[in-house]
KOLMARMI-856467 format. One record per atom (N, C-alpha, C): residue number from 0; residue in one letter; atom name; x, y, z. Coordinates in nm, 2 decimals. Example, Ala and Ser with C-alpha at 12.3 -4.5 7.8 and 13.67 -1.06 7.14 Angstrom:
% residues 2
<r 0 "A" "N" <1.32 -0.57 0.78>>,
<r 0 "A" "CA" <1.23 -0.45 0.78>>,
<r 0 "A" "C" <1.32 -0.33 0.78>>,
<r 1 "S" "N" <1.28 -0.22 0.71>>,
<r 1 "S" "CA" <1.37 -0.11 0.71>>,
<r 1 "S" "C" <1.29 0.00 0.79>>,
This chain:
% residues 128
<r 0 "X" "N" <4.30 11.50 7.46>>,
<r 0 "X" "CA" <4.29 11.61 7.55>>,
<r 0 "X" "C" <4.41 11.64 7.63>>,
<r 1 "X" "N" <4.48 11.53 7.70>>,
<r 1 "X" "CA" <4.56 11.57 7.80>>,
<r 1 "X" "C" <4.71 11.58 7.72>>,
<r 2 "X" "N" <4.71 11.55 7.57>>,
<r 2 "X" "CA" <4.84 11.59 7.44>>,
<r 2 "X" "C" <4.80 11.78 7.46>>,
<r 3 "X" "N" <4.69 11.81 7.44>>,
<r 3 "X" "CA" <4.63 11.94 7.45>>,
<r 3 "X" "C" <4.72 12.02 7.58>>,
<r 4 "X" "N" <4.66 11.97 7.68>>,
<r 4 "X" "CA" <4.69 12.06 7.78>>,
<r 4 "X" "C" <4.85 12.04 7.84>>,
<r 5 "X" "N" <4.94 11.92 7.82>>,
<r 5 "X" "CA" <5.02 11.90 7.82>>,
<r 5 "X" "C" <5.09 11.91 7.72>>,
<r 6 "X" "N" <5.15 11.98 7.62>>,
<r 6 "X" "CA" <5.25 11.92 7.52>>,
<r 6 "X" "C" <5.34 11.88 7.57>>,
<r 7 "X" "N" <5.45 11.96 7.63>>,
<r 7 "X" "CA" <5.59 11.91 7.69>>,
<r 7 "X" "C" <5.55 11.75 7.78>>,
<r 8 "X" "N" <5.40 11.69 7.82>>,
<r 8 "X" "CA" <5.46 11.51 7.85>>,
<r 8 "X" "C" <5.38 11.47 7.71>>,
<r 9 "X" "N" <5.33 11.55 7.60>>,
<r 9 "X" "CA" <5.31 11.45 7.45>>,
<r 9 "X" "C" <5.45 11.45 7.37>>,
<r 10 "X" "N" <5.56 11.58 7.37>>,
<r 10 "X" "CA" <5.69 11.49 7.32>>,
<r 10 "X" "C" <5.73 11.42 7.35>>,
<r 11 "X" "N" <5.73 11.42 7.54>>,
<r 11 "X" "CA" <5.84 11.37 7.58>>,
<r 11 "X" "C" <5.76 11.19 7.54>>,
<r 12 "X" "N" <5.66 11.18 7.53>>,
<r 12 "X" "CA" <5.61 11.03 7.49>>,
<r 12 "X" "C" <5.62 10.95 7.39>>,
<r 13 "X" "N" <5.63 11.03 7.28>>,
<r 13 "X" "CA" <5.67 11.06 7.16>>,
<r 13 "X" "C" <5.77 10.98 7.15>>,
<r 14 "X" "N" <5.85 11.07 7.21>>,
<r 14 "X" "CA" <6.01 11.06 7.18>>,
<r 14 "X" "C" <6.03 10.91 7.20>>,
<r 15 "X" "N" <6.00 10.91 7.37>>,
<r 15 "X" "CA" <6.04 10.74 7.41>>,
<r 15 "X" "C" <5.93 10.65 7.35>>,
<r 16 "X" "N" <5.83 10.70 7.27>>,
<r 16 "X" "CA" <5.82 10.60 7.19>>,
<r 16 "X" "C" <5.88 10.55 7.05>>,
<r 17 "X" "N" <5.90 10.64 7.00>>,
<r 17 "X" "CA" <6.03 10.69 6.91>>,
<r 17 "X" "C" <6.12 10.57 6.92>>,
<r 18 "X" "N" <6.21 10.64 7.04>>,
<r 18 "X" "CA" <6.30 10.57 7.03>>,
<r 18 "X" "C" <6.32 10.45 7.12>>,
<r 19 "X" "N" <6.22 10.36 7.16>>,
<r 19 "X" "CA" <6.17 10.25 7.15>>,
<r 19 "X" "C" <6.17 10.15 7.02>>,
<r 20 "X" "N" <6.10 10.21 6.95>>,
<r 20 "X" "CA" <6.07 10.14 6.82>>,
<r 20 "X" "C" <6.26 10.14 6.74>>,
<r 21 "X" "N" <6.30 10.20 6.72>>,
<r 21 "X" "CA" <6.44 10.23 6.67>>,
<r 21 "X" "C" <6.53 10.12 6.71>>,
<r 22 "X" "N" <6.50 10.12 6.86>>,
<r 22 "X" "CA" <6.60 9.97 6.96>>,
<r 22 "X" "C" <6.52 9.87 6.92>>,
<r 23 "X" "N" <6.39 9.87 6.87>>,
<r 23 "X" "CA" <6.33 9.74 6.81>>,
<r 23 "X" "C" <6.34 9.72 6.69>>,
<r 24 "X" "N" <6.38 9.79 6.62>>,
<r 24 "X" "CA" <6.40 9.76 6.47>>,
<r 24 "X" "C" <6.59 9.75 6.47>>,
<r 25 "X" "N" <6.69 9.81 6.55>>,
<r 25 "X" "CA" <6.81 9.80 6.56>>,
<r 25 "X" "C" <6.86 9.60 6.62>>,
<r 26 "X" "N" <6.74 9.57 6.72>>,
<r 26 "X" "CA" <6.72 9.39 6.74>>,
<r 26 "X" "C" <6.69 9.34 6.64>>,
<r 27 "X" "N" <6.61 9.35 6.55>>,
<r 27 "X" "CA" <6.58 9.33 6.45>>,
<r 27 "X" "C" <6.69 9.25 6.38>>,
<r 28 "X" "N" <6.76 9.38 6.27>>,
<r 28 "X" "CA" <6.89 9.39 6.23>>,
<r 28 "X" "C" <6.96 9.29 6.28>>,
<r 29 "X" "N" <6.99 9.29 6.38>>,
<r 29 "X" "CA" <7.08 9.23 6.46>>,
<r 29 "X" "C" <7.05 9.07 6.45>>,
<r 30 "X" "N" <6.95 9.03 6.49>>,
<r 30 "X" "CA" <6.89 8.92 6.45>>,
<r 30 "X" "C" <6.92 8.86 6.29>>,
<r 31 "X" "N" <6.87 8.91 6.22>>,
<r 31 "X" "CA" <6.88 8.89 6.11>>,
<r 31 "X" "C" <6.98 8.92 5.98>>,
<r 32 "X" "N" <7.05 9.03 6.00>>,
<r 32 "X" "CA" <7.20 9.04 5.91>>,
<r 32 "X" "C" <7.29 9.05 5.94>>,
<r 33 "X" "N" <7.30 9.03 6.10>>,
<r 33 "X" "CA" <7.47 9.02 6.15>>,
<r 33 "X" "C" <7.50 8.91 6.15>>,
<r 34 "X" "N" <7.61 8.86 6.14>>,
<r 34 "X" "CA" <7.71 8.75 6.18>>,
<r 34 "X" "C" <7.71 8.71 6.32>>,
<r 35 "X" "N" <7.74 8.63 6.34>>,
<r 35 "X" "CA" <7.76 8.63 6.49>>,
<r 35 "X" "C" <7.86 8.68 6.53>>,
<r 36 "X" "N" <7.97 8.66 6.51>>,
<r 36 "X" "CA" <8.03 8.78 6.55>>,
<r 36 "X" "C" <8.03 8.89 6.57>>,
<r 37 "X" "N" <7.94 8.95 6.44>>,
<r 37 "X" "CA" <7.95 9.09 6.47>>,
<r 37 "X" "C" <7.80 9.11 6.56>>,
<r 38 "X" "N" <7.72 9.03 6.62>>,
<r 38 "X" "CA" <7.61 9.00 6.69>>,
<r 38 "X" "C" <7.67 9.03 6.80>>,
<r 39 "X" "N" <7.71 8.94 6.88>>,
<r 39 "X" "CA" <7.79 8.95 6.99>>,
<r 39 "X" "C" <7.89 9.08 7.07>>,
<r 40 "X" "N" <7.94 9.14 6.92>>,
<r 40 "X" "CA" <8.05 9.27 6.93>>,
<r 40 "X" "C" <7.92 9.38 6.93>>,
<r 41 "X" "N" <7.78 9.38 6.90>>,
<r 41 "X" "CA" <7.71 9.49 6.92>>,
<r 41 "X" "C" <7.65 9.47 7.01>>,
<r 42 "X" "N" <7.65 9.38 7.06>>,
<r 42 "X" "CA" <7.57 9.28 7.20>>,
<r 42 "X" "C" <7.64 9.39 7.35>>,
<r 43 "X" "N" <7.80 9.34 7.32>>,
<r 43 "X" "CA" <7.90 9.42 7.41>>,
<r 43 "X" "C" <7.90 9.57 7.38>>,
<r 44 "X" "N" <7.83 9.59 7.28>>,
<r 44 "X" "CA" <7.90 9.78 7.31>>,
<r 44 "X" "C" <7.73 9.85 7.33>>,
<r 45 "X" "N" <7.64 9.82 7.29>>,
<r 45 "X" "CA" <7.49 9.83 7.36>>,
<r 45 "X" "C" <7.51 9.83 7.50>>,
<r 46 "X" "N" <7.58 9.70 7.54>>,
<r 46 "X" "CA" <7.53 9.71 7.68>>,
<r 46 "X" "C" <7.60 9.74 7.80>>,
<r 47 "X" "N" <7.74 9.83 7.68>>,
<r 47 "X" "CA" <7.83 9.91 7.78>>,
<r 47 "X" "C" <7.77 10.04 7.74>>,
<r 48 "X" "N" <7.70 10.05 7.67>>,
<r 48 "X" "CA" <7.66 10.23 7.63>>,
<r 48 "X" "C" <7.55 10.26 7.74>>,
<r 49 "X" "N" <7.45 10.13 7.75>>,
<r 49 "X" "CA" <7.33 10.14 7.83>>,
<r 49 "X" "C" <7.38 10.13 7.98>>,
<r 50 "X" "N" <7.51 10.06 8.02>>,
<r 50 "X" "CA" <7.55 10.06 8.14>>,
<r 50 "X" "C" <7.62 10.23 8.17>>,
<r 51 "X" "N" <7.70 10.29 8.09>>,
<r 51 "X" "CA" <7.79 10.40 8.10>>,
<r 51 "X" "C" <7.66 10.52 8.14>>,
<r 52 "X" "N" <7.53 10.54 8.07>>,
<r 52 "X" "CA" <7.44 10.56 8.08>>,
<r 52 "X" "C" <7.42 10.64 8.26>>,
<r 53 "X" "N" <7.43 10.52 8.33>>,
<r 53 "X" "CA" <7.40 10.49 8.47>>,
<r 53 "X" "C" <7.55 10.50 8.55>>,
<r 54 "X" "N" <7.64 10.53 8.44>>,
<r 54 "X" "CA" <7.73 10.57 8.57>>,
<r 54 "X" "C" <7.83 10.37 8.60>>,
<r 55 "X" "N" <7.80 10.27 8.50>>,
<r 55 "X" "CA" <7.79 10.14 8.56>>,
<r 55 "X" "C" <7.90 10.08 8.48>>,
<r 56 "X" "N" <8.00 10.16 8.45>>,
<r 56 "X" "CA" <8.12 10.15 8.34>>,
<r 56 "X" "C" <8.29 10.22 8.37>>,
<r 57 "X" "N" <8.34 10.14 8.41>>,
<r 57 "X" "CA" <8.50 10.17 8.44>>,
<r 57 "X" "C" <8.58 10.13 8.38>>,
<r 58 "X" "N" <8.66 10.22 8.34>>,
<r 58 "X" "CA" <8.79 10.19 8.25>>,
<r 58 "X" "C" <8.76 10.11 8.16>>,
<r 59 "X" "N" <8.67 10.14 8.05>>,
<r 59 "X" "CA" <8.58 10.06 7.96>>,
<r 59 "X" "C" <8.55 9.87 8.00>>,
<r 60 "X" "N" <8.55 9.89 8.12>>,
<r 60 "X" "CA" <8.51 9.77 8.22>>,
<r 60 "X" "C" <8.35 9.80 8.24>>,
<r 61 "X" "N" <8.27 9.68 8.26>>,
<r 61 "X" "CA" <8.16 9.63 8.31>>,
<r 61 "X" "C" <8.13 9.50 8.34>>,
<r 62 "X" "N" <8.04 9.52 8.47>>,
<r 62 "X" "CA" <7.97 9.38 8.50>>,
<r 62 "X" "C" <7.88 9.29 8.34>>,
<r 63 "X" "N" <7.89 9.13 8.37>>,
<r 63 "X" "CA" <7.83 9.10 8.25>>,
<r 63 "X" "C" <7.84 8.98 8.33>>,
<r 64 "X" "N" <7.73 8.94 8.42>>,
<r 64 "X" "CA" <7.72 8.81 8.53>>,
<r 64 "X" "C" <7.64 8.72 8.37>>,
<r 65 "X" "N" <7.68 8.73 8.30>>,
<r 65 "X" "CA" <7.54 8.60 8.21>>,
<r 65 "X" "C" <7.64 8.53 8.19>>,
<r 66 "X" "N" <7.64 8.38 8.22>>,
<r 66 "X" "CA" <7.69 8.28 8.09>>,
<r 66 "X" "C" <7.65 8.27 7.98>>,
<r 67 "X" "N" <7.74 8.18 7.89>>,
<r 67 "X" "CA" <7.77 8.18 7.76>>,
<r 67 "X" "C" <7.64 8.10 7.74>>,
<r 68 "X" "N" <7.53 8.02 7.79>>,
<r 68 "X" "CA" <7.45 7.94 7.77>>,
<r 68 "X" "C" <7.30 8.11 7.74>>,
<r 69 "X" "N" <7.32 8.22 7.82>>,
<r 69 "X" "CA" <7.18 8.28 7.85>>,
<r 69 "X" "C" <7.24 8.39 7.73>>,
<r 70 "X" "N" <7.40 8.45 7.69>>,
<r 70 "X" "CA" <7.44 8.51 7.62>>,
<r 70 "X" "C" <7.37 8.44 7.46>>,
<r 71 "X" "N" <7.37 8.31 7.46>>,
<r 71 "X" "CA" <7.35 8.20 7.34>>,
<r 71 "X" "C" <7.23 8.25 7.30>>,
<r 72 "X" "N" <7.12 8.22 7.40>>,
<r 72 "X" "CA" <6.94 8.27 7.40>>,
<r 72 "X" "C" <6.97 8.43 7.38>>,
<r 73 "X" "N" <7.03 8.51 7.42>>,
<r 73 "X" "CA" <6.98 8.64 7.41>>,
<r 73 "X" "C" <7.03 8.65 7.22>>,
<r 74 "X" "N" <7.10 8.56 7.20>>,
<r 74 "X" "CA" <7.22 8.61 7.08>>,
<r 74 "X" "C" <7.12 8.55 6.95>>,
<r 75 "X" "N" <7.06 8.46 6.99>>,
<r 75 "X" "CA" <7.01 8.37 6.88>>,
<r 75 "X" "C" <7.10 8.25 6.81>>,
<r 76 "X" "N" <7.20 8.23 6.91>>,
<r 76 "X" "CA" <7.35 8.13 6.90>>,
<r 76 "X" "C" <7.35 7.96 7.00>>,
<r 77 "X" "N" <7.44 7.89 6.93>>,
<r 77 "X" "CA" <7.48 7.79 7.04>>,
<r 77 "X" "C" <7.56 7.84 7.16>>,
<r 78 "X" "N" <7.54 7.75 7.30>>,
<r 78 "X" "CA" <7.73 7.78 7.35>>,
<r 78 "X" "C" <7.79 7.79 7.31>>,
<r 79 "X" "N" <7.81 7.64 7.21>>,
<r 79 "X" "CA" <7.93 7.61 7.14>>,
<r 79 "X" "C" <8.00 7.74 7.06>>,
<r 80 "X" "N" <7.89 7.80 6.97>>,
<r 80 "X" "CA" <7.91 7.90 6.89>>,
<r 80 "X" "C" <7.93 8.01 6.96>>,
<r 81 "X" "N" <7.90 8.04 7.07>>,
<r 81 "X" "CA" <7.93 8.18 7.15>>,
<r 81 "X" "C" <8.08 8.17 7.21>>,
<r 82 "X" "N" <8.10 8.06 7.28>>,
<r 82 "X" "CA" <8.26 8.04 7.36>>,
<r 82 "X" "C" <8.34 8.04 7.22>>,
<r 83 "X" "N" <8.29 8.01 7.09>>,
<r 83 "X" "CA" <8.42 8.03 6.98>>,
<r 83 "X" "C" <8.42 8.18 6.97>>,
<r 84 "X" "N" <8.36 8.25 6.97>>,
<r 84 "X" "CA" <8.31 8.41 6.88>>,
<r 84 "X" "C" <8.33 8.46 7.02>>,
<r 85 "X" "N" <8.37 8.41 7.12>>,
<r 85 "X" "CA" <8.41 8.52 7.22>>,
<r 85 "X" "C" <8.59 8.50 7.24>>,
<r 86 "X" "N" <8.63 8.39 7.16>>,
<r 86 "X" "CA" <8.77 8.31 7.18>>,
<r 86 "X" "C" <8.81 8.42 7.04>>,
<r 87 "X" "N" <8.73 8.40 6.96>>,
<r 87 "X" "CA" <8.78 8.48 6.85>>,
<r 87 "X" "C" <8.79 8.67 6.91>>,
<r 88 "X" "N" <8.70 8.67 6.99>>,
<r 88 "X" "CA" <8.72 8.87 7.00>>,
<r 88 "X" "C" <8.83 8.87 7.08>>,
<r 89 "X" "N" <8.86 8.80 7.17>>,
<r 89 "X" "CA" <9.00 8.77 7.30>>,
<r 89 "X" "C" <9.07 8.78 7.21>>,
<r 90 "X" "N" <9.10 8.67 7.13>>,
<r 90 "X" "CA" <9.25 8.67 6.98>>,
<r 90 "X" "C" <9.25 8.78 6.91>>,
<r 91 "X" "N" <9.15 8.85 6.90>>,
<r 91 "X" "CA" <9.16 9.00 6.83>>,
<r 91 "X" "C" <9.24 9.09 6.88>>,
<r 92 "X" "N" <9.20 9.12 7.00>>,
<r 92 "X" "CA" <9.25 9.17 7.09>>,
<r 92 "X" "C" <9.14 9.34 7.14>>,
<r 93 "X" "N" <9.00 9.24 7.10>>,
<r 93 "X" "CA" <8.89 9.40 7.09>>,
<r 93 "X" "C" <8.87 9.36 7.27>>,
<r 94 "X" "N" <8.82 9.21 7.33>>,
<r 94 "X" "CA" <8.78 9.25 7.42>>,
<r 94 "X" "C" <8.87 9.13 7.52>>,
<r 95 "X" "N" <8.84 9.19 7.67>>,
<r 95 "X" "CA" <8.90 9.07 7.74>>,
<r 95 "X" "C" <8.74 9.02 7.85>>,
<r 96 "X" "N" <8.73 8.92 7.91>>,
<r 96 "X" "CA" <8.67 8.87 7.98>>,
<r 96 "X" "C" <8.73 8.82 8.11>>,
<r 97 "X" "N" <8.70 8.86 8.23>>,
<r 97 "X" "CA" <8.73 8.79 8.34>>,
<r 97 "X" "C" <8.68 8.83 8.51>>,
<r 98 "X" "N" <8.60 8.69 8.56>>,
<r 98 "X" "CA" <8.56 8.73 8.69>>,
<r 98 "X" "C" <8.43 8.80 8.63>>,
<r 99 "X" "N" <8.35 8.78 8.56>>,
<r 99 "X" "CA" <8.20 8.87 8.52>>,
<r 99 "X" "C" <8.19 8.94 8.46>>,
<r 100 "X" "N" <8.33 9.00 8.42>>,
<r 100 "X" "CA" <8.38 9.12 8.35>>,
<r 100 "X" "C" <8.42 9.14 8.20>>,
<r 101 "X" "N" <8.36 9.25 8.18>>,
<r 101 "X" "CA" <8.41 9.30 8.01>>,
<r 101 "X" "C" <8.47 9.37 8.01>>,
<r 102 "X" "N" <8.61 9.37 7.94>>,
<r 102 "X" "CA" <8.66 9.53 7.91>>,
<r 102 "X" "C" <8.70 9.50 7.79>>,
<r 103 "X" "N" <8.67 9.61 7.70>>,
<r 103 "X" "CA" <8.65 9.68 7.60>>,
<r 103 "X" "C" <8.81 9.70 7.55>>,
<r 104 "X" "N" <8.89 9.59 7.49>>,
<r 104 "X" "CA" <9.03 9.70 7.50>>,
<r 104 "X" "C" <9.06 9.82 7.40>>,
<r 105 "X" "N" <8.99 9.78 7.25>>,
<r 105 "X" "CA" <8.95 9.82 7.08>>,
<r 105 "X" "C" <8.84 9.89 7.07>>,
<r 106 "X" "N" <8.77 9.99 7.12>>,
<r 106 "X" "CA" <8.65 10.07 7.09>>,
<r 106 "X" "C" <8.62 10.08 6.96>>,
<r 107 "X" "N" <8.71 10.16 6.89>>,
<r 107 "X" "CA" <8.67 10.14 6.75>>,
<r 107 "X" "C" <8.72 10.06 6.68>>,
<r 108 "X" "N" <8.74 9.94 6.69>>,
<r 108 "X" "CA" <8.81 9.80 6.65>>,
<r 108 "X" "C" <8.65 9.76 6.67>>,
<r 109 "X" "N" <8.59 9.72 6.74>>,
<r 109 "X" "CA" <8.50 9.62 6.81>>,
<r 109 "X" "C" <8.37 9.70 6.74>>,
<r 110 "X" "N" <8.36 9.90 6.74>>,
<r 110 "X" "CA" <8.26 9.93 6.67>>,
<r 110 "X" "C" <8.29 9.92 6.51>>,
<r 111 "X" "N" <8.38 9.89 6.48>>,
<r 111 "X" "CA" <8.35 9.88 6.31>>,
<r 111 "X" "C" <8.37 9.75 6.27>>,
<r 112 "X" "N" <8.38 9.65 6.36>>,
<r 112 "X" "CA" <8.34 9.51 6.34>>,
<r 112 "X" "C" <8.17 9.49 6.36>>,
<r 113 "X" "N" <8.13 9.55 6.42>>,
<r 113 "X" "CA" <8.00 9.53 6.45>>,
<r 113 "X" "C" <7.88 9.60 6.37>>,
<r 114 "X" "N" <7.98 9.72 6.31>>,
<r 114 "X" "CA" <7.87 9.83 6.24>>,
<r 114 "X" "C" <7.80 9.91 6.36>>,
<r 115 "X" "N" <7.86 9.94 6.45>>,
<r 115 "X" "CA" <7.75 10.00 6.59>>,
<r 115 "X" "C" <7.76 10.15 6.58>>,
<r 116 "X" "N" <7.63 10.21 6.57>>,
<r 116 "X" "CA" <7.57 10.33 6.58>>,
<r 116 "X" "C" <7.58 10.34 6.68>>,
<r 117 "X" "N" <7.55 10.44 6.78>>,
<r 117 "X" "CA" <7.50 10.42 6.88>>,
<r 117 "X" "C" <7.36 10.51 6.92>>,
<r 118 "X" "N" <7.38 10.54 6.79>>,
<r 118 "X" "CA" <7.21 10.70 6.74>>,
<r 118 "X" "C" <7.11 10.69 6.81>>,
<r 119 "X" "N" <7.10 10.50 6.78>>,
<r 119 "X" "CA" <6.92 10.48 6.81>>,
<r 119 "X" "C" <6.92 10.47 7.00>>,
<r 120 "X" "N" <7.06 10.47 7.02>>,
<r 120 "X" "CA" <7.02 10.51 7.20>>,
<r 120 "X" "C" <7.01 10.60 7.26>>,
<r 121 "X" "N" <7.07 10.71 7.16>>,
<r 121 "X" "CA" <7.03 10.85 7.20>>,
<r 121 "X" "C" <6.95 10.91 7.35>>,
<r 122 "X" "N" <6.95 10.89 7.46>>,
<r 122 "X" "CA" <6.88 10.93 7.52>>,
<r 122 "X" "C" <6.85 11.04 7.57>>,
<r 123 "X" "N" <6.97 11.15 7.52>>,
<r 123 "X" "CA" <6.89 11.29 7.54>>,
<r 123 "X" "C" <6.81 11.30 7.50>>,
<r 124 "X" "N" <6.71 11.43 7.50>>,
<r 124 "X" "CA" <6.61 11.48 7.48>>,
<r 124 "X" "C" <6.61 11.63 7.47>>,
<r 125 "X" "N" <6.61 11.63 7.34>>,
<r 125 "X" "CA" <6.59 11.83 7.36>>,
<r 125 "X" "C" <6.49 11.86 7.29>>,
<r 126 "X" "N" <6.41 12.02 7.36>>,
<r 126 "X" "CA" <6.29 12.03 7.30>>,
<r 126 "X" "C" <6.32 12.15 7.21>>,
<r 127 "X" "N" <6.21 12.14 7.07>>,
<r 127 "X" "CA" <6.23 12.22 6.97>>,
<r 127 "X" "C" <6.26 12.33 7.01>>,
């Protein structure tokens, strides 16, 4: 009834449910057919897209207070294996790390290592 008398809050629920599911099947993926490297390089540009979002993004810089131990748990990785694959993106020359900090030096170096869309975060919203 209240899809009825509301349409405009049944898309808009839709939608973010929508695209809910999309960022859970894009974890997914990520879990399961990336490399760790390229795990990590989609790790960083997700959560500079979700940060830029909010305004939370400078000079392709952002905060990233986690260690390499809670980055490991989020990643599905060791330390061990994360401080290499973040030694390896520094030697690249995609990103740099310092004081909490990410910056992004390779945007599209770092997105076509990773395969990053960035579709499914879409957060506009426009109605038919």
């Amino acid at each position: 009834q209240i899809f009825q008398d509301f349409p405009r809050l049944a898309t808009a629920i839709m939608w973010g449910a929508s695209r809910d599911e999309a960022m859970v099947v894009e974890h997914l993926v990520n879990i399961g057919r990336r490399s760790a490297i390229e795990r990590t390089a989609h790790f960083f540009l997700e959560l500079g897209q979700r940060l830029a979002l909010i305004g939370h993004v400078t000079n392709n810089g952002f905060a990233c207070p986690l260690n390499q131990y809670v980055l490991a748990d989020a990643l599905g990785l060791s330390a061990i294996h994360v401080n290499r694959i973040l030694r390896q993106l520094r030697e690249r020359g995609l990103i740099t790390l310092k004081a909490q900090q990410v910056i992004i030096l390779d945007l599209a170096g770092l997105e076509k290592l990773a395969g990053f869309d960035s579709g499914y975060l879409n957060h506009s919203h426009r109605e038919a």
